[in-house]
GUVOGU-831215 format. One line per 8 residues: number of its first residue (from 0); their letters; for each residue x, y, z of C-alpha. Coordinates in steps of 0.2 Angstrom, whole numbers, plus 5000, padded with zeros to 4 digits. Example, Ala and Ser with C-alpha at 12.3 -4.5 7.8 and 13.67 -1.06 7.14 Angstrom:
# GUVOGU-831215
0> AS> 5062,4978,5039; 5068,4995,5036
# end
This chain:
# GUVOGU-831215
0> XXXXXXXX> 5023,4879,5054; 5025,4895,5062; 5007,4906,5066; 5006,4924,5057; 5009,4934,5074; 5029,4922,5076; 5031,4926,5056; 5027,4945,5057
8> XXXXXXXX> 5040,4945,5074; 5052,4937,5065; 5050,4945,5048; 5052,4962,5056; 5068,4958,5066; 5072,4952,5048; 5071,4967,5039; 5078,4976,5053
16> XXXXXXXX> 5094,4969,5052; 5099,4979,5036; 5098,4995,5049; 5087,5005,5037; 5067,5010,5041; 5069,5000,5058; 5058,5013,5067; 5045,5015,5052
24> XXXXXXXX> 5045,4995,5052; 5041,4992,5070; 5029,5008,5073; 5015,5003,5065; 5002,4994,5075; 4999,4976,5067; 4980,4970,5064; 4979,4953,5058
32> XXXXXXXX> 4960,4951,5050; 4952,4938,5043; 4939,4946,5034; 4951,4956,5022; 4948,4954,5006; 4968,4956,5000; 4983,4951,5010; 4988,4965,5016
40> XXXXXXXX> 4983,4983,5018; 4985,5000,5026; 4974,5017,5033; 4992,5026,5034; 4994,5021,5051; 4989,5004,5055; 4995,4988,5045; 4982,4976,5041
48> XXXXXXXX> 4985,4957,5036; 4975,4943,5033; 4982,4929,5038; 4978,4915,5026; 4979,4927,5009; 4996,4931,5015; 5002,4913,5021; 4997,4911,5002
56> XXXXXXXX> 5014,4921,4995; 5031,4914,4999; 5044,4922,5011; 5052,4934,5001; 5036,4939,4994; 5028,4943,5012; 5044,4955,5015; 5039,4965,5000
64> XXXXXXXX> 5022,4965,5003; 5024,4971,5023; 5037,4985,5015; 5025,4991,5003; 5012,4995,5016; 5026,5003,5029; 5029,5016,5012; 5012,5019,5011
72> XXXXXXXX> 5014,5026,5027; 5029,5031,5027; 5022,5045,5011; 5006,5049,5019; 4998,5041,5003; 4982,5041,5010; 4982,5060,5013; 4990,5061,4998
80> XXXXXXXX> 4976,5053,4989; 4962,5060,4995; 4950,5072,4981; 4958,5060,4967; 4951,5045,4958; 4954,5028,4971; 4960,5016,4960; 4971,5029,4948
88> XXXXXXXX> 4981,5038,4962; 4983,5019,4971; 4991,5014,4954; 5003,5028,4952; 5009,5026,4971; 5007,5008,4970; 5021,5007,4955; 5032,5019,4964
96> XXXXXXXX> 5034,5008,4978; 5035,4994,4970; 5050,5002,4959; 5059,5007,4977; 5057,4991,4985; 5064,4982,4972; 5079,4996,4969; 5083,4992,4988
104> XXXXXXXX> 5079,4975,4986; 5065,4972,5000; 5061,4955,4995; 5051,4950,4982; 5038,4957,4971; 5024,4945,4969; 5021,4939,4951; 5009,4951,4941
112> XXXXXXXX> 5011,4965,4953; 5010,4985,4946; 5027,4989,4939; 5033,5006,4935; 5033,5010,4917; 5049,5017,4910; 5043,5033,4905; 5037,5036,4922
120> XXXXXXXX> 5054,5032,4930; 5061,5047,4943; 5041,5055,4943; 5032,5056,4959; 5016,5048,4962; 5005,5066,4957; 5013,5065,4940; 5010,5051,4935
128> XXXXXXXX> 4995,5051,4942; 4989,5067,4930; 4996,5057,4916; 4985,5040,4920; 4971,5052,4923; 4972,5059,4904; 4968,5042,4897; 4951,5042,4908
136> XXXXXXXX> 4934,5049,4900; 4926,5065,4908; 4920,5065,4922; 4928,5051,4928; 4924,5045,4949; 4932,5058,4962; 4931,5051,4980; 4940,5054,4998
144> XXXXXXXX> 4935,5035,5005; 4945,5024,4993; 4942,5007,4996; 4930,5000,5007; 4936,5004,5025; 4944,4992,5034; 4938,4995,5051; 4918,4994,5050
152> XXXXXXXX> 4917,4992,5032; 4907,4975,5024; 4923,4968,5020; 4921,4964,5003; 4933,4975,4998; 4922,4979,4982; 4918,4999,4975; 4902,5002,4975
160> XXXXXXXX> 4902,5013,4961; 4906,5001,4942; 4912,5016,4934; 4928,5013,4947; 4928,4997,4944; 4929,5000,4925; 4945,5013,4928; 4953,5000,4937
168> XXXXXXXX> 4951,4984,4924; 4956,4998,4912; 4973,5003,4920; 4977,4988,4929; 4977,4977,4912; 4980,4959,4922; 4991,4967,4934; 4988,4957,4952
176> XXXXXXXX> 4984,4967,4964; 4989,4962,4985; 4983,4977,4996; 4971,4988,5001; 4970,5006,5004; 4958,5013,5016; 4957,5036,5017; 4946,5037,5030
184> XXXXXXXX> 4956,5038,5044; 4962,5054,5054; 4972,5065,5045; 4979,5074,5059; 4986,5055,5066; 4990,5051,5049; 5002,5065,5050; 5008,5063,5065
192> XXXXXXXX> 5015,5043,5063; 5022,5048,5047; 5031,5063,5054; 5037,5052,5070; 5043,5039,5057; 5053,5051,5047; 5061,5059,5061; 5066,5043,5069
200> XXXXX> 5073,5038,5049; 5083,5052,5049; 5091,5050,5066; 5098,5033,5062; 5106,5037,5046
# end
C-alpha cells in the first residue's frame, strides 16, 4: 500500500498527463495534516489533505477531490468569498466546480457530494450565490474567516456561530460534504498563485 505522499506524486503525474492545468496541479504547496477535520481542503494557496479521511474515498474519487481544491485556487474563491455568508457562497462555488470537474471528467464525484442544479447551469458562483442567499432569513451571518483556519485553528472544523450551522443543514439537505475552506490567508499572495497559475495555463494551451 502506497503512503499519501507516493499517492499524491503519482496522482499528479496522473492528471498531468491529459496536458491541461499541469502548472495549477503541481504549484500548489501540499500539506498532509492529520488533525483536519475533512479530507481535503484549501486557503487559496496551499492544499491540505488528511491523510486517513482521504485514504477513505477510492482512486477516482481522490482525483476529483485534489481537482476541486486546485479550482478553488485556481478562481481566487477565497477572495472571492470573503463579506459573504461561509457556508452559502462555499455551496454555490462548491457546485460550480463540481459541474466542471465532471464536464472534463476529472475523476469521480464522491457519492452525496453538492451538485449544480439545473436552473443554475452557465451562472457564476455570485449568482447563484444571490439566489441561495434569498431563501435565507434576515439578517443572516456575514463573515470574512469561513471555516475554522487551518493553520492554527482548533481543528475541529466546526462554526462557532449555530445560526451558520443552521444555513448550512438548510442548503446542504444531506449533501456530503469533503473540504474545507479557510479566507484568512494573504490576499495579496492569494492573488498572486492564482495569477501565476493562469498565466502558466494559458501558455500551454
Amino acid at each position: 500500500m502506497k503512503n499519501i505522499k507516493e499517492l499524491i506524486s503519482e496522482m499528479k503525474i496522473d492528471l498531468t498527463s491529459r496536458g491541461q492545468f499541469a502548472y495549477a496541479i503541481n504549484r500548489p504547496e501540499v500539506i498532509f495534516n492529520s488533525e483536519l477535520p475533512f479530507p481535503a481542503a484549501t486557503n487559496g494557496i496551499k492544499i491540505y489533505i488528511n491523510p486517513e479521511k482521504f485514504s477513505k474515498y477510492s482512486y477516482e474519487e481522490q482525483k476529483f477531490i485534489f481537482m476541486h481544491e486546485v479550482f478553488h485556487i485556481i478562481l481566487e474563491d477565497m477572495i472571492r468569498g470573503k463579506h459573504k455568508i461561509p457556508e452559502v457562497w462555499n455551496i454555490a462555488t462548491d457546485a460550480v466546480i463540481n459541474y466542471i470537474l465532471e464536464e472534463l471528467r476529472y475523476g469521480k464525484a464522491p457519492e452525496g457530494c453538492i451538485k449544480l442544479k439545473e436552473e443554475h447551469k452557465g451562472k457564476i458562483a455570485e449568482e447563484i450565490y444571490n439566489e441561495l442567499v434569498k431563501d435565507l432569513p434576515p439578517g443572516s451571518t456575514r463573515s470574512e474567516k469561513g471555516d475554522e483556519e487551518i493553520e492554527g485553528g482548533d481543528g475541529s472544523g466546526e462554526s462557532k456561530d449555530k445560526q451558520q450551522k443552521d444555513e448550512q443543514t438548510k442548503l446542504t439537505k444531506g449533501n456530503k460534504r469533503f473540504d474545507q475552506h479557510d479566507y484568512s490567508a494573504d490576499e495579496k499572495e492569494i492573488k498572486e498563485t492564482s495569477a501565476e497559475i493562469r498565466s502558466a495555463t494559458r501558455m500551454q494551451g
